[in-house]
N, CA, C and O atoms as CSV, one atom per row, in Angstrom:
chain,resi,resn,atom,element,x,y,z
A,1,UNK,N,N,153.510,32.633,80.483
A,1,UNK,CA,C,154.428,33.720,80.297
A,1,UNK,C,C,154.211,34.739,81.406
A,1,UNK,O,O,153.079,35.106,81.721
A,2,UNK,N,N,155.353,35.203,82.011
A,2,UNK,CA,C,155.101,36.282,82.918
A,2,UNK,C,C,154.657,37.959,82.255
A,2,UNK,O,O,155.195,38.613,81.362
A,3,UNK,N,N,153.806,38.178,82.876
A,3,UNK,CA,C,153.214,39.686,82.645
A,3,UNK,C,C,152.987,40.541,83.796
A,3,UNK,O,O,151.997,40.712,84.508
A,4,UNK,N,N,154.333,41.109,83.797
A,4,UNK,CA,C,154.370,41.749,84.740
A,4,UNK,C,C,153.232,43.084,85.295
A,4,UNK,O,O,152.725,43.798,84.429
A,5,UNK,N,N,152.950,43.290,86.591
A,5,UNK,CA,C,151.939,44.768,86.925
A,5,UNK,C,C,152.534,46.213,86.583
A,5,UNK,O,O,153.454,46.835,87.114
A,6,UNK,N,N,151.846,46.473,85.707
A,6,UNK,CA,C,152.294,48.133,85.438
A,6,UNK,C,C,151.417,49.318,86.253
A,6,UNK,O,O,150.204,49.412,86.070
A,7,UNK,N,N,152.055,50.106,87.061
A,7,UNK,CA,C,151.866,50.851,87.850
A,7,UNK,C,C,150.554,51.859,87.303
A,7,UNK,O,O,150.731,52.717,86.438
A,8,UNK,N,N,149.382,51.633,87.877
A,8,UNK,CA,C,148.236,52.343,87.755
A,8,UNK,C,C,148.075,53.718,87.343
A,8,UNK,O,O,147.123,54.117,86.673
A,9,UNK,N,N,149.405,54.716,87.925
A,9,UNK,CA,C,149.488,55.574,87.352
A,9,UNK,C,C,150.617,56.051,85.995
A,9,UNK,O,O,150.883,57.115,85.437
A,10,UNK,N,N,150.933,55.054,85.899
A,10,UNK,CA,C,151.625,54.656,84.594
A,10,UNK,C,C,150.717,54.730,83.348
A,10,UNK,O,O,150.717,55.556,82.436
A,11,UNK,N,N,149.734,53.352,83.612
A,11,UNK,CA,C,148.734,53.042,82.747
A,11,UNK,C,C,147.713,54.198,82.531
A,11,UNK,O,O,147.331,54.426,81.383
A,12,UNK,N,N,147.298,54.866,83.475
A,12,UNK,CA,C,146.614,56.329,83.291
A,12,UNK,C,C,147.074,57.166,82.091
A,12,UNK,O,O,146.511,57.525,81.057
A,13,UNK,N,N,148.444,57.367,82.661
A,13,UNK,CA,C,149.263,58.349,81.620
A,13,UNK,C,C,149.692,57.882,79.969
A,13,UNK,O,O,149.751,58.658,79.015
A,14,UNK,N,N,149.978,56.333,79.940
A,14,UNK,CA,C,149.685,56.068,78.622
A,14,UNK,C,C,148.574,55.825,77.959
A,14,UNK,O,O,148.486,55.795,76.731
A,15,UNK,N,N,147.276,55.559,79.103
A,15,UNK,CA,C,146.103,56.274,77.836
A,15,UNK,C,C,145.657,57.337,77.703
A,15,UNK,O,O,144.597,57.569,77.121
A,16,UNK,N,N,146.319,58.090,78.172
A,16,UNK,CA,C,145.971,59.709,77.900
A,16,UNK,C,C,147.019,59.684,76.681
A,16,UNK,O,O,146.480,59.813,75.582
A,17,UNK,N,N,147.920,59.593,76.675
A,17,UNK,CA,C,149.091,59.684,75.692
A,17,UNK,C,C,148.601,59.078,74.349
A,17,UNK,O,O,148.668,59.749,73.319
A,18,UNK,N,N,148.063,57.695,74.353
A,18,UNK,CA,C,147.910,57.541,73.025
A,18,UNK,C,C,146.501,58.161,72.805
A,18,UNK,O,O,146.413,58.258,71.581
A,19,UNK,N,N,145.393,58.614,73.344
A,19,UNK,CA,C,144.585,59.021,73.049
A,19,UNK,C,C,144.858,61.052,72.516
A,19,UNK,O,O,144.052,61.812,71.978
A,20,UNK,N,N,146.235,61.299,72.951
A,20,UNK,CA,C,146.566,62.616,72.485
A,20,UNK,C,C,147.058,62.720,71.057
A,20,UNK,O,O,147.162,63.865,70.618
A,21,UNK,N,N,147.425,61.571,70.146
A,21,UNK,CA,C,147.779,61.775,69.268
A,21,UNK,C,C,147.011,61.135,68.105
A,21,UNK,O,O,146.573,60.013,68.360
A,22,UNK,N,N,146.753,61.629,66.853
A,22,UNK,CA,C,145.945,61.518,65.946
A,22,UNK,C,C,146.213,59.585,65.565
A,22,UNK,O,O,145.273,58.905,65.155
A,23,UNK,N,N,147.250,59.147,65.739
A,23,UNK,CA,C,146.994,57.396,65.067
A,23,UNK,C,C,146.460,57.039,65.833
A,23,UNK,O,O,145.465,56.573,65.278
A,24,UNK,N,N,146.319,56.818,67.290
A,24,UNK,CA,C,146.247,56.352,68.592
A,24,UNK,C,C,146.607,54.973,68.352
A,24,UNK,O,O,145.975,54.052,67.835
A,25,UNK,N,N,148.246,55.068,69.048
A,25,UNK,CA,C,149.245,54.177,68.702
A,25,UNK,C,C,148.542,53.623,70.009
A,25,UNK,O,O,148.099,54.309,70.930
A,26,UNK,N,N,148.530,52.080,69.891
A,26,UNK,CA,C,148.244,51.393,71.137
A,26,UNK,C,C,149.270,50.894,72.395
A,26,UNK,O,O,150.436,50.537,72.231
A,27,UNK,N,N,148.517,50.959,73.749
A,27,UNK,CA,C,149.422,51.382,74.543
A,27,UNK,C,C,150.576,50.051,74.682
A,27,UNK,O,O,151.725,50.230,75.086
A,28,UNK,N,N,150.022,48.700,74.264
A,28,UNK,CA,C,151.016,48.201,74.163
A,28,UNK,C,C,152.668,47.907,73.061
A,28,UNK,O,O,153.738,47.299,73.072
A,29,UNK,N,N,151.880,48.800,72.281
A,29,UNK,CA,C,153.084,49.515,71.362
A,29,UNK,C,C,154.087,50.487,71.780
A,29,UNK,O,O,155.174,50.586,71.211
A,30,UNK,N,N,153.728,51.210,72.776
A,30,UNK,CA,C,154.218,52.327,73.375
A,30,UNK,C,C,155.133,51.761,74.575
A,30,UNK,O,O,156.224,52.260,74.854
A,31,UNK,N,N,154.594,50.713,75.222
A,31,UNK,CA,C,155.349,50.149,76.581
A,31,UNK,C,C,156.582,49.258,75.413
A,31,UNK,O,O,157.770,49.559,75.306
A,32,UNK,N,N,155.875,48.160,74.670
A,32,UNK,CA,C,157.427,47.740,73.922
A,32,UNK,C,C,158.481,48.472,73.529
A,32,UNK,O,O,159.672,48.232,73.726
A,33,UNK,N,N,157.854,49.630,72.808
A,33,UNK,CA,C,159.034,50.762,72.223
A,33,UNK,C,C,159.725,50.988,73.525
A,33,UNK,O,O,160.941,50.815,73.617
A,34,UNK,N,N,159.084,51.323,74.409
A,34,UNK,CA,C,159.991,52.033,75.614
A,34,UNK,C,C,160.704,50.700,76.359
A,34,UNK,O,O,161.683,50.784,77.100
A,35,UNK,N,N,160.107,49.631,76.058
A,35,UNK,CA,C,161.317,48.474,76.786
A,35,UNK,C,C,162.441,48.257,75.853
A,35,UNK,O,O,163.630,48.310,76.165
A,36,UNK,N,N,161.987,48.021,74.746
A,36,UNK,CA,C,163.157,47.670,74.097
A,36,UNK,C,C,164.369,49.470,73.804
A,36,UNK,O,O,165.546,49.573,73.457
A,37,UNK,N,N,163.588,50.268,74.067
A,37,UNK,CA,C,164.797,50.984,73.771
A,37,UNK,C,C,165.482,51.636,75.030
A,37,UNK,O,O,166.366,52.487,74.924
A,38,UNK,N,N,164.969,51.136,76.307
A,38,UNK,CA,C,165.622,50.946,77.737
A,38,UNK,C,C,166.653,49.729,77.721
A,38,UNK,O,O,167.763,49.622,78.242
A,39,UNK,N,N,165.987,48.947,77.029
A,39,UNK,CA,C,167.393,48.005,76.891
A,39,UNK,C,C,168.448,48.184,76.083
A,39,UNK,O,O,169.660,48.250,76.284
A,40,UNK,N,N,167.787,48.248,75.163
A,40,UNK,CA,C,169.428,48.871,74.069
A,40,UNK,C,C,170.265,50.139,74.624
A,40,UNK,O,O,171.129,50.758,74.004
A,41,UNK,N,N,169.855,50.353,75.792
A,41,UNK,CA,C,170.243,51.604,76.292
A,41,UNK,C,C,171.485,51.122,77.355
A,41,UNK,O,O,172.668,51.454,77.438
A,42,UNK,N,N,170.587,50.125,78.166
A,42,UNK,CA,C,171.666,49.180,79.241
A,42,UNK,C,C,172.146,48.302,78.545
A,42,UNK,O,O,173.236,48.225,79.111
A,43,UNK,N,N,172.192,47.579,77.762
A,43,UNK,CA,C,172.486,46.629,77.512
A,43,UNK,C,C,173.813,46.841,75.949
A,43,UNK,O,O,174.679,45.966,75.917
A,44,UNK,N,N,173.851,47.539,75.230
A,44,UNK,CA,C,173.950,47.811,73.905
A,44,UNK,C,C,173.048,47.712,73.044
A,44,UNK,O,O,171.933,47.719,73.565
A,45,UNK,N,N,173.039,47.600,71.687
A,45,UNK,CA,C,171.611,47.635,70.702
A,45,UNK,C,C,172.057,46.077,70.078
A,45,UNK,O,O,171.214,45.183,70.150
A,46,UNK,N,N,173.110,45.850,69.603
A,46,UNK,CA,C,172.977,44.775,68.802
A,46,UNK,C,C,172.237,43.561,69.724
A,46,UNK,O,O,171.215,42.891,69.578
A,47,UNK,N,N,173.429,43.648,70.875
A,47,UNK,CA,C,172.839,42.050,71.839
A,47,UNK,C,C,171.772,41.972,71.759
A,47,UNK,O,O,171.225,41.006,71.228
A,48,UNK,N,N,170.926,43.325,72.443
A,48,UNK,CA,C,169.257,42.898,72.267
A,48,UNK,C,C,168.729,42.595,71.578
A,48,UNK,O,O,168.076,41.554,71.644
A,49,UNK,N,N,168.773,43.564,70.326
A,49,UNK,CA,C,168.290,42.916,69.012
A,49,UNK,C,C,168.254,41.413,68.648
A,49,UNK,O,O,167.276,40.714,68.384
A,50,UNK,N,N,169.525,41.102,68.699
A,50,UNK,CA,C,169.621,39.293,68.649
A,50,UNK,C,C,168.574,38.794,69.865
A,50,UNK,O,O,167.940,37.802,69.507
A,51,UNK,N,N,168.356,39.101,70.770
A,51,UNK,CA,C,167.687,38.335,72.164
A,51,UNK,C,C,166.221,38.564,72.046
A,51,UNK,O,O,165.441,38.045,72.844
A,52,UNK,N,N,165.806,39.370,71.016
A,52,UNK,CA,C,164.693,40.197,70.976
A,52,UNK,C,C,163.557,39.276,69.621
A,52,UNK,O,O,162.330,39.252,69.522
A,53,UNK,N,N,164.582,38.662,68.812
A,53,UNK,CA,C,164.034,38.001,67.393
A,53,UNK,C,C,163.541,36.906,67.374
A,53,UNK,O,O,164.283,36.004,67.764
A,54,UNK,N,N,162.351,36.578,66.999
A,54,UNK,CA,C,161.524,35.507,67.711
A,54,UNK,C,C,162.598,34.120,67.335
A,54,UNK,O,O,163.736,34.232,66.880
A,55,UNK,N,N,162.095,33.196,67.568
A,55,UNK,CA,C,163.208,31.921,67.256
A,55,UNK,C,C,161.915,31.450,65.564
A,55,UNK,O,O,161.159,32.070,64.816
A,56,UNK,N,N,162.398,29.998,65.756
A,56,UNK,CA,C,161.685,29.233,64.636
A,56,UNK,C,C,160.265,29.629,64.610
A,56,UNK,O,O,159.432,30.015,63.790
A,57,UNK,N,N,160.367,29.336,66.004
A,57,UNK,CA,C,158.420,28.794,65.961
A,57,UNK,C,C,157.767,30.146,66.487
A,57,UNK,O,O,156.754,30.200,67.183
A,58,UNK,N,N,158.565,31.298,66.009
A,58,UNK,CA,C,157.776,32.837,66.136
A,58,UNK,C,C,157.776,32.889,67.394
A,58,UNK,O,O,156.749,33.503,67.683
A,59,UNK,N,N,158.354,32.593,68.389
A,59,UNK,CA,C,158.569,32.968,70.013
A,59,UNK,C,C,158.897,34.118,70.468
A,59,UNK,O,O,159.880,33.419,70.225
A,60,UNK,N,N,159.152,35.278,70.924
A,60,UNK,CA,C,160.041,36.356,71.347
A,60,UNK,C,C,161.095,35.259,72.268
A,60,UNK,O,O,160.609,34.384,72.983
A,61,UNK,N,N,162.548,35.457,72.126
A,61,UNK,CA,C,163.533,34.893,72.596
A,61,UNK,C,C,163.784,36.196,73.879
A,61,UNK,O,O,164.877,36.761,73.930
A,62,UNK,N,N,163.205,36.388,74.384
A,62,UNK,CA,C,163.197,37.503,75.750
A,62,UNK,C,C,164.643,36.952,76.585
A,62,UNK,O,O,165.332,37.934,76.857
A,63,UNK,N,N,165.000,36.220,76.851
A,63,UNK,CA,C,165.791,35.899,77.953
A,63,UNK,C,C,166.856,35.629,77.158
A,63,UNK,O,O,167.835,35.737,77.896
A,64,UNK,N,N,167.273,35.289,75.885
A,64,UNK,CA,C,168.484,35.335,75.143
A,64,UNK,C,C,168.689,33.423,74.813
A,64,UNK,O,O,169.179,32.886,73.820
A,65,UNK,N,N,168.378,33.083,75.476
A,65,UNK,CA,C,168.392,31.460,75.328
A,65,UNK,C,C,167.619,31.224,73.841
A,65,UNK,O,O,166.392,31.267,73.752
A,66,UNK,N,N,168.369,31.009,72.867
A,66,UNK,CA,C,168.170,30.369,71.512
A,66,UNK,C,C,168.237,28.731,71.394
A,66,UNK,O,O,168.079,28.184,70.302
């Protein structure tokens, strides 16, 4: 699976971020929220949603191919 490089000073700033708030939401919770709601942003909300729901075998369907 591709995993893309997140910019060093990116990653800085989201562990300062989750370490500022009392759950300390983890930072890869914080990068999904912000992808998926960059996409529903370009994209519309429903499409993604559908492209977003794992298939049978619990996959994330990322690319929309079901």
């Amino acid at each position: 699976m591709y995993s893309p490089k997140i910019k060093p000073e990116l990653v800085k700033q989201l562990y300062r971020l989750k370490h500022s708030n009392e759950n300390k939401t983890p930072m890869t919770t914080m990068v999904n929220e912000a992808v998926e709601l960059y996409l529903k942003t370009l994209k519309g909300g429903e499409e993604i949603e559908n492209q977003l729901r794992p298939d049978k075998a619990g996959n994330q369907n990322i690319c929309g191919n079901n």
